[in-house]
C-alpha positions in Angstrom: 139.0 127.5 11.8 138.1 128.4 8.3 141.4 127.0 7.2 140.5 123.6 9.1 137.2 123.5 7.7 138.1 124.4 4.1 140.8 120.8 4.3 138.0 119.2 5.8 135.3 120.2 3.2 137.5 119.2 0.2 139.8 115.7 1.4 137.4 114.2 4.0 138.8 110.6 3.8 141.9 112.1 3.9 141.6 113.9 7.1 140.0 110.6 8.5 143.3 109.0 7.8 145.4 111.8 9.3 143.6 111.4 12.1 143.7 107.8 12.7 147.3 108.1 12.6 147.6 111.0 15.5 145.9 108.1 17.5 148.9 106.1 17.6 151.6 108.3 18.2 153.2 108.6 21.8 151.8 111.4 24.0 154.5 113.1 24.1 155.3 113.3 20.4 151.6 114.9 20.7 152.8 117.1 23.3 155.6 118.6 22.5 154.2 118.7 18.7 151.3 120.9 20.1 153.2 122.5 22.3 155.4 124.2 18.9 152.4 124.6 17.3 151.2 127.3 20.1 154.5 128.7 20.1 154.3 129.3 16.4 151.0 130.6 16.5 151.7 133.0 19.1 155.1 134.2 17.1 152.9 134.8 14.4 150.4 137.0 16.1 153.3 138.8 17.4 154.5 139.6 13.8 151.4 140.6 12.6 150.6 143.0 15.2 154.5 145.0 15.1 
């Protein structure tokens, strides 16, 4: 969260933009993007703790 916080505290009409775009992709494109993302996340956790 700090990390999204800190992009959204210094490009603000950026971020509006970025998300405008996410609007109009296909759900699934959302999906299986998000879906990598958790995976990712998790793989890092994983590394961190061993």
């Amino acid at each position: 969260m700090v990390i999204e916080g800190v992009i959204y505290a210094l490009a603000p009409e950026r971020m509006k933009r970025v998300l405008a775009s996410v609007l109009e992709q296909p759900p699934s494109l959302l999906r299986y993007g998000g879906l990598g993302l958790a995976v990712a996340g998790l793989v890092l956790v994983w590394a961190a703790k061993g």
